[in-house]
VOPAGU-2260 file (C-alpha; in pm, 1 decimal, decimal comma):
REM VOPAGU-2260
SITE   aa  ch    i         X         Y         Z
SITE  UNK   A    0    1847,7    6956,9    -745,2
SITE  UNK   A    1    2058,4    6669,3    -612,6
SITE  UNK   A    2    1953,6    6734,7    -232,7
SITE  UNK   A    3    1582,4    6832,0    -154,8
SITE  UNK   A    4    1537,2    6889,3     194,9
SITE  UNK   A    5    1111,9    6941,6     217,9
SITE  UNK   A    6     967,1    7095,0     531,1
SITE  UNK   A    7    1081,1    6844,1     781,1
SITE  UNK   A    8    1079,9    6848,0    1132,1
SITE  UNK   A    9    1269,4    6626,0    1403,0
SITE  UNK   A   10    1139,4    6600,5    1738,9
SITE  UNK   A   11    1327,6    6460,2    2061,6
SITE  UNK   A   12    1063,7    6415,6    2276,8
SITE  UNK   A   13     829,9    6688,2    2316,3
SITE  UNK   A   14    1136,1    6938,2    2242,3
SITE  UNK   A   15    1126,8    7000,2    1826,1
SITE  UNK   A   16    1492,7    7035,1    1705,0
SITE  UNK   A   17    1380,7    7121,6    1382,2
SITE  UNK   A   18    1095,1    7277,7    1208,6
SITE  UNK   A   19     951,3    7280,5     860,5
SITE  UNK   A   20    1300,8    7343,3     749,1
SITE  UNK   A   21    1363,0    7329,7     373,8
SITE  UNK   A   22    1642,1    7404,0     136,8
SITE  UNK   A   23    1850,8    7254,3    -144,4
SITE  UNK   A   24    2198,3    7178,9    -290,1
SITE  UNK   A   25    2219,4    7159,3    -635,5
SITE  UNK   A   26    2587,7    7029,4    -812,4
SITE  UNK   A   27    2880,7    7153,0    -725,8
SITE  UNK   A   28    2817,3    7437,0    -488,9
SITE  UNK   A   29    2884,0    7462,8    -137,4
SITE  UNK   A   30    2575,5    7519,3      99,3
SITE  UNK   A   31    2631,4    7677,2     470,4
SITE  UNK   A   32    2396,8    7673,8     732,5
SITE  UNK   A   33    2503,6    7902,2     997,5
SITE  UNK   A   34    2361,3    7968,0    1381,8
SITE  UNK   A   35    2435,6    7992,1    1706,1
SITE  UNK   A   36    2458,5    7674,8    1950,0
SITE  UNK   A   37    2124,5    7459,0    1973,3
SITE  UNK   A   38    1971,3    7593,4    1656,2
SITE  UNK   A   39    1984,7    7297,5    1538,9
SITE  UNK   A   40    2256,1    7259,3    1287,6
SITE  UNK   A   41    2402,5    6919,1    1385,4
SITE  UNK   A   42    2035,5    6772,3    1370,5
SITE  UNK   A   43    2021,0    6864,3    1022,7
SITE  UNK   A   44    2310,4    6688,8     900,0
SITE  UNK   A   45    2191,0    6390,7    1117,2
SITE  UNK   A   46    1862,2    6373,5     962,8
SITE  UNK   A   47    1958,3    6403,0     591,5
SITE  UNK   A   48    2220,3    6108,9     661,7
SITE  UNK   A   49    1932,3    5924,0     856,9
SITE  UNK   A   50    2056,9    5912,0    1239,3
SITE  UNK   A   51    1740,3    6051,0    1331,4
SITE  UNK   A   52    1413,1    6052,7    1209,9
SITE  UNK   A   53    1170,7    6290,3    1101,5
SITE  UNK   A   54     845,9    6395,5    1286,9
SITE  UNK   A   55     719,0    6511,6     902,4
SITE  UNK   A   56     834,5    6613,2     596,3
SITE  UNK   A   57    1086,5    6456,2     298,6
SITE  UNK   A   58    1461,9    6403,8     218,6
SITE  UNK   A   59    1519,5    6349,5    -162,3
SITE  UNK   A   60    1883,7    6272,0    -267,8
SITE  UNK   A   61    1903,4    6187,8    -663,1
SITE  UNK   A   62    1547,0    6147,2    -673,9
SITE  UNK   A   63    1582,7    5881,7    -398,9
SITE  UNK   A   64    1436,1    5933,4     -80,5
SITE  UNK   A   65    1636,6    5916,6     204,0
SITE  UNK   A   66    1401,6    5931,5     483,3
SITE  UNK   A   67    1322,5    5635,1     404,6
SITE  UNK   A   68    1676,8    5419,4     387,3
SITE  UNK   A   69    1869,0    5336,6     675,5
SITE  UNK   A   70    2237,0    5521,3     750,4
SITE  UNK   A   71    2426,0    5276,2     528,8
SITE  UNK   A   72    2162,7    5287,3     277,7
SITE  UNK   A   73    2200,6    5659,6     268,0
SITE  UNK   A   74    2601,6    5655,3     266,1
SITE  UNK   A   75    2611,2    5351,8     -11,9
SITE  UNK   A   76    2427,5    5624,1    -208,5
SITE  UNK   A   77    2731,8    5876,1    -147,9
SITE  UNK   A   78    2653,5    6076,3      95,4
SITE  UNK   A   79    2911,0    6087,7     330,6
SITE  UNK   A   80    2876,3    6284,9     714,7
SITE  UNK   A   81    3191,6    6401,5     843,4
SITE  UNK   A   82    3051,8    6480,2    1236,2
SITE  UNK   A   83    3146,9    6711,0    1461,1
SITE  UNK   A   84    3445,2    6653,5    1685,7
SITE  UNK   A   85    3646,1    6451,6    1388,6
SITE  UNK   A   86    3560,2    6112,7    1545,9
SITE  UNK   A   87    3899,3    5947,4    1361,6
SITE  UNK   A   88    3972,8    5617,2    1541,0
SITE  UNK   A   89    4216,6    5713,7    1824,8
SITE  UNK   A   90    4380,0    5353,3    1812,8
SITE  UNK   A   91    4443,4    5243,9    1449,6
SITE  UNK   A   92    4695,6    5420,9    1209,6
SITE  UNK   A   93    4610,0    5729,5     964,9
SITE  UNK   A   94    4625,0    5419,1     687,1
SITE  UNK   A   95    4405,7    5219,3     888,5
SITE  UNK   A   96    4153,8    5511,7     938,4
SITE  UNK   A   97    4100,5    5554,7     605,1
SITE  UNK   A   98    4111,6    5163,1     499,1
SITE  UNK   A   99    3792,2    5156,0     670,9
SITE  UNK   A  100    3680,0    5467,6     524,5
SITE  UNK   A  101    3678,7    5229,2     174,4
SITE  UNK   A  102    3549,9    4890,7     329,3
SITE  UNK   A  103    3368,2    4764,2      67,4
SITE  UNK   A  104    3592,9    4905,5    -197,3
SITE  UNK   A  105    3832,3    4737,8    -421,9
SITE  UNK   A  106    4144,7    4731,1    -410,0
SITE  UNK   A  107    4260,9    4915,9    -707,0
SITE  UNK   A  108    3952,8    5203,3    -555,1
SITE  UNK   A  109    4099,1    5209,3    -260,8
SITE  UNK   A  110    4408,3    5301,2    -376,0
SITE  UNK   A  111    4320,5    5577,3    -566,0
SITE  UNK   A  112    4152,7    5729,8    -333,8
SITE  UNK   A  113    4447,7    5677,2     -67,9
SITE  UNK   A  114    4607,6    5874,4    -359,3
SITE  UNK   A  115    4429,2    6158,4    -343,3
SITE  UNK   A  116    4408,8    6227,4     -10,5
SITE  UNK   A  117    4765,2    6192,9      54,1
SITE  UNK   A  118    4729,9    6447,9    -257,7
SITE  UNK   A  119    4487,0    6709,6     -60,6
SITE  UNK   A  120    4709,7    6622,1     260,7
SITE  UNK   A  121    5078,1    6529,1     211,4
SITE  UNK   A  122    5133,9    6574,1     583,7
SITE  UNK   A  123    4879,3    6243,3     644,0
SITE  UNK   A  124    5119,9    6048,2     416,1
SITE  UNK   A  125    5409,8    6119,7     592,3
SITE  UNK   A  126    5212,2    6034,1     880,3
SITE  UNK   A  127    5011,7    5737,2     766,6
SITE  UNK   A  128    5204,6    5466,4    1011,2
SITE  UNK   A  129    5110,7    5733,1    1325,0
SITE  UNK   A  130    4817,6    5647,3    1511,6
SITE  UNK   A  131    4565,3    5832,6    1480,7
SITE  UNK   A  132    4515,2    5972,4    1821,1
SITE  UNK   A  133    4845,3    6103,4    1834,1
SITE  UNK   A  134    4759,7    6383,2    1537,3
SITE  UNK   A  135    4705,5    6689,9    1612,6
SITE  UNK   A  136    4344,5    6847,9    1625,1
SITE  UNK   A  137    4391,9    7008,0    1250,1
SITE  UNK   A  138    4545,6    6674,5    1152,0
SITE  UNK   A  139    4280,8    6481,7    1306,7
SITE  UNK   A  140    4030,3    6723,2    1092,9
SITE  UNK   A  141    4252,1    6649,7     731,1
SITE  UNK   A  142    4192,8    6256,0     877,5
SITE  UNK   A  143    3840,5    6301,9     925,7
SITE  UNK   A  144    3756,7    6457,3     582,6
SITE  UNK   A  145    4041,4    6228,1     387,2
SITE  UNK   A  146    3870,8    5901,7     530,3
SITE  UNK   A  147    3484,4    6051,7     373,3
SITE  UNK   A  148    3651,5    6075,9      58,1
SITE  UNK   A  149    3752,0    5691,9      34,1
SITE  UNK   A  150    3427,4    5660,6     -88,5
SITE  UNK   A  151    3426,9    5946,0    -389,7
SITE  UNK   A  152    3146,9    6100,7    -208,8
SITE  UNK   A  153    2832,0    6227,0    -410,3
SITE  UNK   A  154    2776,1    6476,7    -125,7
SITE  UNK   A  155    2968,4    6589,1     154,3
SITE  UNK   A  156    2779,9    6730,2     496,5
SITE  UNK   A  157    3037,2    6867,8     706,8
SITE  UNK   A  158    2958,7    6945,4    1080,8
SITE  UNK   A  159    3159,5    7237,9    1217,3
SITE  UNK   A  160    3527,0    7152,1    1041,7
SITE  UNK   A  161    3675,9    7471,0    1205,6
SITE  UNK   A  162    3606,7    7333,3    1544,4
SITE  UNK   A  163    3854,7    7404,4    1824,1
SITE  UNK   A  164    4110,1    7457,6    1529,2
SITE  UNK   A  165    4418,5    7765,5    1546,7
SITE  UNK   A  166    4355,1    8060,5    1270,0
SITE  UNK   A  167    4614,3    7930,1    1068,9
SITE  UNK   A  168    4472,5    7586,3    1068,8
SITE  UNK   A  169    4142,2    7698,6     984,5
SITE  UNK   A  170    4239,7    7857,4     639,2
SITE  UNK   A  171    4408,1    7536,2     557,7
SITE  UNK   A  172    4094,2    7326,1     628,4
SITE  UNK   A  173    3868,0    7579,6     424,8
SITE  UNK   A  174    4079,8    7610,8     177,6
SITE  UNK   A  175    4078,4    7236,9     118,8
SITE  UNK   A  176    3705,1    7229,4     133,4
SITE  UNK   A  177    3751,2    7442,4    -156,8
SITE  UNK   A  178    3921,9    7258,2    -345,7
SITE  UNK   A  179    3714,7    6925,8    -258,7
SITE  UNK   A  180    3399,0    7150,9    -423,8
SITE  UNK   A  181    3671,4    7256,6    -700,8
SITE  UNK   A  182    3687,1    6878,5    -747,1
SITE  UNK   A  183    3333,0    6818,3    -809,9
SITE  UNK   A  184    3179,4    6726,4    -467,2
SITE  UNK   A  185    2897,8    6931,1    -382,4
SITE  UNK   A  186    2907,3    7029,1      55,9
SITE  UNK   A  187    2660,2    7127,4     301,8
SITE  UNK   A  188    2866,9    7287,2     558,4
SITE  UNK   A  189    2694,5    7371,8     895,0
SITE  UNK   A  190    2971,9    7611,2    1095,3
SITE  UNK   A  191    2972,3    7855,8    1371,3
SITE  UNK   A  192    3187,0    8017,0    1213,9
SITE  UNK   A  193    3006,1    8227,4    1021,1
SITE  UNK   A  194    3256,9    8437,7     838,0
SITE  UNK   A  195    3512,9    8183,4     707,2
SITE  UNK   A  196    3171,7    7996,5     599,1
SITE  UNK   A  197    3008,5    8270,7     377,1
SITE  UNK   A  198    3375,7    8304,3     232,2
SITE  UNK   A  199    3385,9    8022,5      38,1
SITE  UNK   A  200    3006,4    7911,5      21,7
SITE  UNK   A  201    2755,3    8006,0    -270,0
SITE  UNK   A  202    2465,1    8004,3     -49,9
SITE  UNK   A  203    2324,8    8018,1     323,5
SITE  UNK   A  204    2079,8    7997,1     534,5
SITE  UNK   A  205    2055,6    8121,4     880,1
SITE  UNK   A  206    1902,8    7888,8    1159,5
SITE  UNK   A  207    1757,0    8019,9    1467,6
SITE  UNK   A  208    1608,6    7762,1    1714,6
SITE  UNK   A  209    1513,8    7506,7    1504,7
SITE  UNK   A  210    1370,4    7753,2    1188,2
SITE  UNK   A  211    1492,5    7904,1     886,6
SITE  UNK   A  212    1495,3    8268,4     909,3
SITE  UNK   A  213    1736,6    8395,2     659,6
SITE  UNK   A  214    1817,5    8264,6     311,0
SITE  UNK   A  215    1988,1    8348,0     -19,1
SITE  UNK   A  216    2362,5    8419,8    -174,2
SITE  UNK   A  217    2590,8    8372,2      43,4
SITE  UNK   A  218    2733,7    8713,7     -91,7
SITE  UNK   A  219    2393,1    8908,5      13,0
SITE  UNK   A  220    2377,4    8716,9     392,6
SITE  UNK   A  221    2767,9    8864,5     457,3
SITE  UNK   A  222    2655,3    9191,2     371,3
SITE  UNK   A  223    2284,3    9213,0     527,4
SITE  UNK   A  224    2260,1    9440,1     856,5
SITE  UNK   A  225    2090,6    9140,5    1073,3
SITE  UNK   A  226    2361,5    8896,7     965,2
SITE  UNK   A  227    2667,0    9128,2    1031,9
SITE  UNK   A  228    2530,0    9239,4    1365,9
SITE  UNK   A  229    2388,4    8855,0    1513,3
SITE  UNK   A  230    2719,5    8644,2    1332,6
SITE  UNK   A  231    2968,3    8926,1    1174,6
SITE  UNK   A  232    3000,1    9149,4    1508,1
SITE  UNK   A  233    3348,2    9154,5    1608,6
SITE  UNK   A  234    3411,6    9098,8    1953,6
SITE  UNK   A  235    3068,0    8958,3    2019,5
SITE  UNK   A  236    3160,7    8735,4    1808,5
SITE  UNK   A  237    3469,3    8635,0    1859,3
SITE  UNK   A  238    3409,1    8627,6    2249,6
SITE  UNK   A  239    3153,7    8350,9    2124,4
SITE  UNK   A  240    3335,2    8186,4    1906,0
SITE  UNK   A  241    3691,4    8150,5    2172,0
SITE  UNK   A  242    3430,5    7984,0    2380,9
SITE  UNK   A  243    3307,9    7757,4    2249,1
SITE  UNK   A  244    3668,1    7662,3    2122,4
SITE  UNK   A  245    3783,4    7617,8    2490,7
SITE  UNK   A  246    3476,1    7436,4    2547,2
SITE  UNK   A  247    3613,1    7191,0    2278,8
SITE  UNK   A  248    3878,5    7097,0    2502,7
């Protein structure tokens, strides 16, 4: 497996965010870990790319483990955390964004990798002299994901992509996650979004409060009973999902 994550819990205070979760990603596949808000999703992704620490268990990335390395540590190894809420630098150009998504590249890597985001997204070329905080919110997302692949990412772990995004802008950022994985870059994907997510991932896992209750193909999870009715159910869910959308802004 190239991502081992073994029983670990994360504690923030006396409240535990996470526990004994485990689960894998293994070469080119796309993960998704699905729940409602609070279950703990975002603390995941924190923990494997070393923002927080665990209360117990292990993190193995390529046989390394990451528990133990710092955030840079962890991102020099590849694994690159696009977090939620797109985080581009409101101030600098789309160019400029994504320079500094390859500091510590050369040159000649840099540029490639320039190429082949403006590749995956020709609109950020045509708006690569644009600051930044003048995009749109689906542009913003194409920024946020084009400046984690200035580093040819090992992993990607992608924090609710679909966030406060139209329907039509949604399919475009899927369907480019997609083709990143199409690529050869492996994603853990945690999403609200729960049906656009088991569309395009190969497996799941369901998290409820801070604990794996659900696992396996992401096929099987879109068609089990629990699944449908808790993050399939029509209006329930869509009244859920609208809100926290207008939350987002």
């Amino acid at each position: 497996m190239l991502l081992e994550v073994d029983r670990i819990s994360v504690a923030y205070g006396a409240v535990e965010a996470l526990k004994n979760v485990s689960l894998s990603v293994s070469g080119a596949e796309i993960v998704a870990v699905l729940g409602a808000n609070g279950a703990g999703k975002t603390t995941l992704l924190r923990a494997i790319s070393g923002l927080v620490p665990l209360k117990s268990g292990a993190i193995l990335f390529d046989g390394k483990k990451l528990h133990e390395l710092p955030p840079h540590g962890i991102a020099r190894l590849g694994v690159v955390h696009i977090p939620e809420g797109r985080r581009v630098f409101a101030t600098l150009t789309v160019e400029e964004n994504l320079n500094l998504g390859g500091y510590g590249c050369s040159k000649d890597e840099v540029k490639k990798a320039k190429d082949r985001v403006f590749q995956l997204f020709p609109i950020l070329k045509e708006r690569r002299k644009q600051l930044a905080g003048t995009l749109s919110g689906g542009e913003q997302q194409m920024l946020a994901i084009g400046r984690g692949l200035m580093r040819s990412p090992k992993l990607m772990l992608l924090d609710e992509p679909s966030l406060g995004l139209a329907p039509l802008l949604v399919d475009q950022v899927f369907a480019t996650i997609v083709e990143i994985n199409n690529q050869g870059v492996p994603i853990l994907i945690v999403e609200q979004n729960a049906r656009k997510a088991l569309e395009i991932a190969d497996h799941a896992h369901i998290l409820e409060v801070g604990r794996l209750v659900l696992s396996g193909p992401a096929r099987e999870l879109a068609a089990d009973e629990r699944v449908r009715q808790a993050y399939l159910g029509g209006a329930t869910y869509e009244r859920r999902l609208r809100a926290k959308e207008s939350r987002a802004h």
